[in-house]
C-alpha positions as CSV (number, residue, x, y, z in Angstrom):
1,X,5.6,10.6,-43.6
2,X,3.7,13.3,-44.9
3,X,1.6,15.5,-41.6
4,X,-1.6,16.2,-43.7
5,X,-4.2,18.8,-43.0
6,X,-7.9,18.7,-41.6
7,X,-9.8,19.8,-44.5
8,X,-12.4,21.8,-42.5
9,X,-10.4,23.1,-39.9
10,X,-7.0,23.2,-41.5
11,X,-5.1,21.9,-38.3
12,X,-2.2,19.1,-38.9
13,X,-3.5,15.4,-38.5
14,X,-0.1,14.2,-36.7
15,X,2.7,16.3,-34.3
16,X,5.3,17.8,-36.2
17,X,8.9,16.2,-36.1
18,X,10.3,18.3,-33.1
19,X,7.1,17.8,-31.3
20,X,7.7,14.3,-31.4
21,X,12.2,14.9,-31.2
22,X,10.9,16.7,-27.8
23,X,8.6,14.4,-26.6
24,X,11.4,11.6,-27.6
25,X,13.9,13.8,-25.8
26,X,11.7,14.0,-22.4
27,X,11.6,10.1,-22.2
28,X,15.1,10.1,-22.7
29,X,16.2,12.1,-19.9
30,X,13.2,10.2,-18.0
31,X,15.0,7.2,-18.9
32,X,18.7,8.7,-17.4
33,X,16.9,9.8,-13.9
34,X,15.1,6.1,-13.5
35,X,18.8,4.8,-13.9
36,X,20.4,7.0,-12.0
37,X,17.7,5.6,-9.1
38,X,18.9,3.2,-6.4
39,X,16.9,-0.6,-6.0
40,X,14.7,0.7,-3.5
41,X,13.8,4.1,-4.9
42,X,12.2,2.2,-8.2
43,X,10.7,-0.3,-5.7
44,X,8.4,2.9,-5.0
45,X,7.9,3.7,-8.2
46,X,4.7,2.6,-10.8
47,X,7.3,0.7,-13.4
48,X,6.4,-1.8,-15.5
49,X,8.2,-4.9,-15.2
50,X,9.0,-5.3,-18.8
51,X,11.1,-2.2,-18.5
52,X,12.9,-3.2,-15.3
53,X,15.5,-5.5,-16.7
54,X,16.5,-2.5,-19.1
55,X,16.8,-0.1,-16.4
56,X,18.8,-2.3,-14.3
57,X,21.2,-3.0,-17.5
58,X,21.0,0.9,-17.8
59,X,22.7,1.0,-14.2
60,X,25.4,-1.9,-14.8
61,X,26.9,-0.7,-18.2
62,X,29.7,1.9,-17.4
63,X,31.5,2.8,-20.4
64,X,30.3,6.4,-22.1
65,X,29.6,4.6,-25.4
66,X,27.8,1.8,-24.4
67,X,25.6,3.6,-21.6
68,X,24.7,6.0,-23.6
69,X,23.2,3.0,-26.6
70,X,21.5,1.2,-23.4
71,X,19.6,4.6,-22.3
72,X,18.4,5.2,-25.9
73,X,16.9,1.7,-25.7
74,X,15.7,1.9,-22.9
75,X,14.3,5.0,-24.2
76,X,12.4,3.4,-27.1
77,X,11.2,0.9,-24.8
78,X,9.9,3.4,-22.3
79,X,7.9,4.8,-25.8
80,X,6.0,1.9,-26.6
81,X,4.3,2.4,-23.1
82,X,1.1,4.6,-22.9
83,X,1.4,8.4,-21.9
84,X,-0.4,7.6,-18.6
85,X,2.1,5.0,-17.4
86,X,4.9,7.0,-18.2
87,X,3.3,10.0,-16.3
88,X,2.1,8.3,-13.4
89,X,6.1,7.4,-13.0
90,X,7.0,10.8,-13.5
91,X,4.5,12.1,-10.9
92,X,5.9,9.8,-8.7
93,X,9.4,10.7,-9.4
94,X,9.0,14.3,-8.9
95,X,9.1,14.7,-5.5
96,X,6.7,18.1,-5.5
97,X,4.5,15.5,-7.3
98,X,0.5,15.6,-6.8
99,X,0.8,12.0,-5.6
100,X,4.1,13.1,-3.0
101,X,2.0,16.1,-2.3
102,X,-1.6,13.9,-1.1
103,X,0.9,11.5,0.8
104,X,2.4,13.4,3.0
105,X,-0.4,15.7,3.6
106,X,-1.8,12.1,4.6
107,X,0.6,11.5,7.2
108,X,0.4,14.6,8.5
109,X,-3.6,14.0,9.1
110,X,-2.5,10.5,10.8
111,X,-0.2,12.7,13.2
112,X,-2.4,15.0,13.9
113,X,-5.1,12.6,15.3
114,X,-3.0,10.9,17.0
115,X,-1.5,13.6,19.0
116,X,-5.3,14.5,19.5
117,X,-6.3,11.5,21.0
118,X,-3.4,11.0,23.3
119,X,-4.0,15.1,24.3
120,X,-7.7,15.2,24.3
121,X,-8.9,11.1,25.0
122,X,-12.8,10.6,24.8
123,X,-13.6,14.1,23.6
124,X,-10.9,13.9,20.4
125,X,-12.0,10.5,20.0
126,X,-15.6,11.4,19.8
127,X,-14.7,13.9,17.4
128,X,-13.0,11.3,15.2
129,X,-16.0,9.2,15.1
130,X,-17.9,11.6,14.2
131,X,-16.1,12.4,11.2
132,X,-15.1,9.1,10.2
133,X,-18.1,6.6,11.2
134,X,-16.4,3.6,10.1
135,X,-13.7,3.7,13.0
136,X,-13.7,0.6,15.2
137,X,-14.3,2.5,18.9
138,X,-12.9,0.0,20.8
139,X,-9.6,-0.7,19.3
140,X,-8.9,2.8,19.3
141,X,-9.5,3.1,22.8
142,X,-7.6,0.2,23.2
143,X,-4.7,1.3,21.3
144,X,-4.9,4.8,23.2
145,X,-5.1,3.1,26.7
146,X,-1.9,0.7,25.5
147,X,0.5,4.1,24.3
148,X,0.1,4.9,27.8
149,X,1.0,2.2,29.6
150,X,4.2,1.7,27.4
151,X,4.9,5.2,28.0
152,X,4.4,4.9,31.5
153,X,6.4,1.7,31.7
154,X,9.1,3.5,29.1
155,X,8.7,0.8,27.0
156,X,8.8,0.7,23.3
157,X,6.8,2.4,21.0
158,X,5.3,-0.1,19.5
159,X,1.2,0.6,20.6
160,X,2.2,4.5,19.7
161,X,3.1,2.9,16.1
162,X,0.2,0.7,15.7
163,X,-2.2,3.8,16.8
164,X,-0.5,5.8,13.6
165,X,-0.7,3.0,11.4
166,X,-4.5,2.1,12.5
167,X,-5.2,6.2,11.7
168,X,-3.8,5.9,8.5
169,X,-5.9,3.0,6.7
170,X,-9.0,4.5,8.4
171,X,-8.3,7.7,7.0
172,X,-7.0,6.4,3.5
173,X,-10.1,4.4,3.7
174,X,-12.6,7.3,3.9
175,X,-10.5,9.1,1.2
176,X,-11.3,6.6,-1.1
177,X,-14.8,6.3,-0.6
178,X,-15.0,9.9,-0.5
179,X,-13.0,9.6,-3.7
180,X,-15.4,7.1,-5.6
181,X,-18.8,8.7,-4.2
182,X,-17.1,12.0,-5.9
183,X,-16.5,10.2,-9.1
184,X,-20.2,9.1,-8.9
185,X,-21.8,12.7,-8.3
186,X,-19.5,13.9,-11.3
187,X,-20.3,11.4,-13.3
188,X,-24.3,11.6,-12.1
189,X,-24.0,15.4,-12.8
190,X,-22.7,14.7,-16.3
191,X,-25.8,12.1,-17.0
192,X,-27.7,14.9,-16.2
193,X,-26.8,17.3,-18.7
């Protein structure tokens, strides 16, 4: 297959053949670390079902030879998939990812507000409402009031759990819309030009 030229601008039309022995190289050894994941770990992780079944043959296959044929077609299945699947799993994979990175800093934002409110009571959760309008007052009073009694009672944390958990989809909640009315202003700012 011949590359061919852009007439006016003189740049190749298609990659070269080790751009695209690289890029075939990079699923590969994309393909080795998703086989060398446990169950669980690919639970987590933005696969495609079609390409499950080879992944899990990937892991069963022991001998050198054979291994080795299964990750190369696993491999050239993982190529027929767009670029954004196979970097959505990669971001996912790599645990400095963006996507690890906006999770945890998450949690950590849940945490936070919870240690507030049980420190601080009213005036933290004031604060919290007035940041994120769309919290339901009462249940987190509610939840508040309950994490002491069970740790008055040294009971089990299972109001302190709910609290985190109630934190978290509020505040994933408001990072979405946030999110989407972000998209809209860029989108609105682009109309504009």
């Amino acid at each position: 297959m011949t590359r061919g030229r852009d007439d006016e601008t003189g740049q190749f039309l298609a990659p070269s053949r080790s751009e695209q022995r690289r890029a075939a190289l990079d699923v590969l050894a994309l393909g080795e670390k998703l086989a060398a994941l446990s169950a669980t770990q690919l639970a987590r992780l933005p696969i495609p079902d079609a390409l499950l079944p080879h992944i899990r043959d990937a892991q069963r296959i022991t001998a050198h030879v054979a291994r080795k044929r299964q990750l190369a077609f696993l491999a050239k299945q993982m190529r027929r998939e767009d670029a954004a699947t196979l970097d959505a799993i990669r971001d996912a994979l790599d645990a400095g990812g963006e996507t690890a990175r906006r999770d945890t800093a998450a949690l950590h934002r849940a945490e936070a507000w919870r240690e507030r409110l049980l420190a601080d009571g009213d005036a933290a959760l004031a604060e919290l409402l007035v940041a994120h309008p769309g919290a339901d007052r009462q249940r987190l009073r509610q939840l508040v009031r309950n994490v002491a009694e069970e740790r008055n009672r040294n009971k089990p944390p299972h109001a302190f759990r709910e609290l985190f958990r109630e934190l978290r989809e509020l505040l994933a909640q408001d990072a979405a819309a946030s999110g989407r009315d972000a998209g809209a202003n860029a989108g609105a700012a682009s109309d504009d030009d």
